[in-house]
PAZAPA-4460 file (N, C-alpha, C; in steps of 0.05 Angstrom, whole numbers, plus 32768, in hexadecimal, padded with zeros to 4 digits):
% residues 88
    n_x    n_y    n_z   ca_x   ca_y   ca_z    c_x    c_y    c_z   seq   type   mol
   8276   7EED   7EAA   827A   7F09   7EA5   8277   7F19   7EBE     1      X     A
   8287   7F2A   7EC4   8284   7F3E   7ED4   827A   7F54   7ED4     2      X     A
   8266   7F5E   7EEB   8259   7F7C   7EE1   8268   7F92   7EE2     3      X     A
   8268   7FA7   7EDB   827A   7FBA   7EDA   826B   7FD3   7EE8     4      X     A
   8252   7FD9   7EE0   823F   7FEE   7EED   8223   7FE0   7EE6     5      X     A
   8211   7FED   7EF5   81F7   7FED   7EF3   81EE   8004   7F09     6      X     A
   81D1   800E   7EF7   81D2   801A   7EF5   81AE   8023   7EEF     7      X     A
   819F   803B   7EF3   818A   803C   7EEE   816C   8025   7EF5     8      X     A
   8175   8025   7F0C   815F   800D   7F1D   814B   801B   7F27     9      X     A
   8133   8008   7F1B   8111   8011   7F29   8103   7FF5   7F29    10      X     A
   80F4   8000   7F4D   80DF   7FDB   7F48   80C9   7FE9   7F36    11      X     A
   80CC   7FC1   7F27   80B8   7FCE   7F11   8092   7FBE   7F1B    12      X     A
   809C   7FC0   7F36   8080   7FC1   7F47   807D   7FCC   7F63    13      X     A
   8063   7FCD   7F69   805D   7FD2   7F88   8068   7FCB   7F9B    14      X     A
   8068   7FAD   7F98   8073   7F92   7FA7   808E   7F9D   7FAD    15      X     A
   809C   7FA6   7F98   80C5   7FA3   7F94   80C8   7F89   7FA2    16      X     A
   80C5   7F7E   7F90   80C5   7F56   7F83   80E1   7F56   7F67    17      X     A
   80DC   7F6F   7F5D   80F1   7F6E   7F49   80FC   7F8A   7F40    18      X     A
   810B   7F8F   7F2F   8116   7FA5   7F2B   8129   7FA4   7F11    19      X     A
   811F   7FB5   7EFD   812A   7FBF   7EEA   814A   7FCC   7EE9    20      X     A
   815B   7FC9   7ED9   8177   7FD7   7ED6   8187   7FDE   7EBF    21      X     A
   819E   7FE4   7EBE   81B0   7FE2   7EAA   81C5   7FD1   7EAB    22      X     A
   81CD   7FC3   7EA0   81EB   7FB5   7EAC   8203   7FCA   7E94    23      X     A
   821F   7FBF   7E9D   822E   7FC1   7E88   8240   7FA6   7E90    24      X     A
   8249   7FA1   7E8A   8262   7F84   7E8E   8274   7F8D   7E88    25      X     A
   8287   7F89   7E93   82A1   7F8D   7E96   82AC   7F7E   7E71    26      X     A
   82BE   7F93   7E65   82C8   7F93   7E49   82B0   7F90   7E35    27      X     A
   829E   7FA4   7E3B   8288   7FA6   7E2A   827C   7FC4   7E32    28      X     A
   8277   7FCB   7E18   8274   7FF6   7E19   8252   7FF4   7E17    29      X     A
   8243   7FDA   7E14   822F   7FD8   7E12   821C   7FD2   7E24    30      X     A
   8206   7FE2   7E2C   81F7   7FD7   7E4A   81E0   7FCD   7E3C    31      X     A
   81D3   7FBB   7E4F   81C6   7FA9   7E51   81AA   7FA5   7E6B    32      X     A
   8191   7FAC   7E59   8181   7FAC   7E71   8183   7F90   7E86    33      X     A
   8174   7F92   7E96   8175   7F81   7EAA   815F   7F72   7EB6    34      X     A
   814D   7F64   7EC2   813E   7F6C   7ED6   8146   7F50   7EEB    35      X     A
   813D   7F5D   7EFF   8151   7F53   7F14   8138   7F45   7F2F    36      X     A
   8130   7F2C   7F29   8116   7F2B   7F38   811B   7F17   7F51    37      X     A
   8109   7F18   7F62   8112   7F12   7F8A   810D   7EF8   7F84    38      X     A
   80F7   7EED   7F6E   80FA   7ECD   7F73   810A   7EB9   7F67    39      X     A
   8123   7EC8   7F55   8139   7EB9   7F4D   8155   7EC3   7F62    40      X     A
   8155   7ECE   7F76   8163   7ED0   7F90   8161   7EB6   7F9B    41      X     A
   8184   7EAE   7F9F   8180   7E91   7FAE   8184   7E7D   7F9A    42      X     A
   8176   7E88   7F79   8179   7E6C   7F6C   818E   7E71   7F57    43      X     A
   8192   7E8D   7F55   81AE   7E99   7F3B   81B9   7EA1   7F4F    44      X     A
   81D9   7E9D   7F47   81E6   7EAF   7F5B   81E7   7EC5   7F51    45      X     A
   81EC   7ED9   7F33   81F3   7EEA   7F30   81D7   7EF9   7F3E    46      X     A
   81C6   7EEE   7F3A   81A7   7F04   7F3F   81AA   7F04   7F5D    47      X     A
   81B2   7EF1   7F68   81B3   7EF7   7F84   81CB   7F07   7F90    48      X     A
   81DF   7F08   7F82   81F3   7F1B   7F89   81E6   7F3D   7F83    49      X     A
   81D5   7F3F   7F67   81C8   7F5D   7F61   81BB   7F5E   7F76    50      X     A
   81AC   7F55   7F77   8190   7F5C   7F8B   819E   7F66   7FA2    51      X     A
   81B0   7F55   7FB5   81B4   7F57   7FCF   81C3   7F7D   7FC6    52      X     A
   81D4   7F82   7FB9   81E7   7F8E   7FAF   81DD   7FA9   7FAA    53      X     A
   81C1   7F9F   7FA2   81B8   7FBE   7F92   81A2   7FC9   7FB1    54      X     A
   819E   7FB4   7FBF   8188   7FBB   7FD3   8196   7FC5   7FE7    55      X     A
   81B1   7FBA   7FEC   81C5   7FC9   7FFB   81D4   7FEB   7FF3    56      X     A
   81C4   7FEC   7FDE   81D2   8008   7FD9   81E7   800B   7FC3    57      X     A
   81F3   7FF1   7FBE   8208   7FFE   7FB5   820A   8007   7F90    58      X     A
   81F7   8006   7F8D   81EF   800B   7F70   81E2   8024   7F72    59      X     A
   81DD   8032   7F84   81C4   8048   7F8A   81AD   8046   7F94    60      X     A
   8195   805A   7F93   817C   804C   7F96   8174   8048   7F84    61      X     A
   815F   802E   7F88   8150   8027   7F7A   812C   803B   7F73    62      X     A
   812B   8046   7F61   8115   805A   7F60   8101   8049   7F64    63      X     A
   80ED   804D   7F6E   80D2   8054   7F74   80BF   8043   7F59    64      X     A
   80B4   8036   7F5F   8098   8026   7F45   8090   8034   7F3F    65      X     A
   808B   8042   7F20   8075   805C   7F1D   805E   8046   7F05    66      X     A
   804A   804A   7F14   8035   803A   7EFE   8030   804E   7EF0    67      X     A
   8029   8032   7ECE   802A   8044   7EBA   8006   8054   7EB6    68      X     A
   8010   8065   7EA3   7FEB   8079   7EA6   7FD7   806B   7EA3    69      X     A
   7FC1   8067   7EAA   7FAA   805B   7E9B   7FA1   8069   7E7C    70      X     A
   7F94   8056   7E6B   7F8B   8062   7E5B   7F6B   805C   7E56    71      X     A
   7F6C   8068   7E44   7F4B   8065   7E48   7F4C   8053   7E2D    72      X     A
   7F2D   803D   7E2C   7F27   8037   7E0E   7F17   8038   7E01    73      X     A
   7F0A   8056   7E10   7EF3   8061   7E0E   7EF7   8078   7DF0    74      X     A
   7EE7   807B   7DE3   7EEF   8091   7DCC   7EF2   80A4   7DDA    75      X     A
   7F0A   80BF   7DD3   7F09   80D4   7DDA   7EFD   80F0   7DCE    76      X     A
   7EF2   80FB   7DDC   7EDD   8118   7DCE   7EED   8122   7DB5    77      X     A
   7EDC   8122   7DA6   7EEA   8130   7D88   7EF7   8124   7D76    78      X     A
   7EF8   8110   7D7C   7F0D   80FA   7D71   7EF8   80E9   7D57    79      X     A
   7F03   80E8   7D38   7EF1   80DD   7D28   7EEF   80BC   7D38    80      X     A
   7ED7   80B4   7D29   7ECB   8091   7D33   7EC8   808B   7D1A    81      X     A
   7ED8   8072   7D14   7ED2   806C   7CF4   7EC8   8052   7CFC    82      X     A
   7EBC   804A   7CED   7EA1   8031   7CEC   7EA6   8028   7CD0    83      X     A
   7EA1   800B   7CD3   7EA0   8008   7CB8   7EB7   7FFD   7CA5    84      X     A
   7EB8   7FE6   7C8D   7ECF   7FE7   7C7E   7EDE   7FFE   7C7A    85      X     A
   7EF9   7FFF   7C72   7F07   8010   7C60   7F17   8007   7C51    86      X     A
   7F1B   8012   7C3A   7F23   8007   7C22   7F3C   8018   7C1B    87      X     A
   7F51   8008   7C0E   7F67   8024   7C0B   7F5B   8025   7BEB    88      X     A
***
């Protein structure tokens, strides 16, 4: 299959070791995520044709890693604490 566009690329780390996308293939209205990682470069050709392809620009840039929020798993103020069985 042939790609047709892609589209919407971010490393989905620090490193940019790998990178998230969209594909579409050519005779298909339907896209398809992607991820597109540096240590299957060399051993797929298609991943090694994206990679080189998308790092060259010609897909756009690739955005920026945004780590996700921390959360806490701490109780939060005000919030009921239920203890205990419950029964419906």
């Amino acid at each position: 299959m042939e790609v047709a566009s892609v589209y919407e690329l971010f490393w989905v780390n620090p490193e940019h070791t790998a990178f998230n996308c969209m594909l579409e293939f050519e005779g298909s209205n339907t896209p398809q995520p992607f991820c597109c990682n540096k240590i299957e470069v060399g051993v797929l050709s298609h991943v090694t044709q994206l990679w080189e392809a998308a790092l060259a620009g010609e897909y756009g840039p690739i955005a920026e890693y945004v780590p996700p929020p921390e959360y806490s798993t701490e109780a939060q103020p005000n919030q009921p604490v239920v203890e205990g069985a419950m029964t419906l």
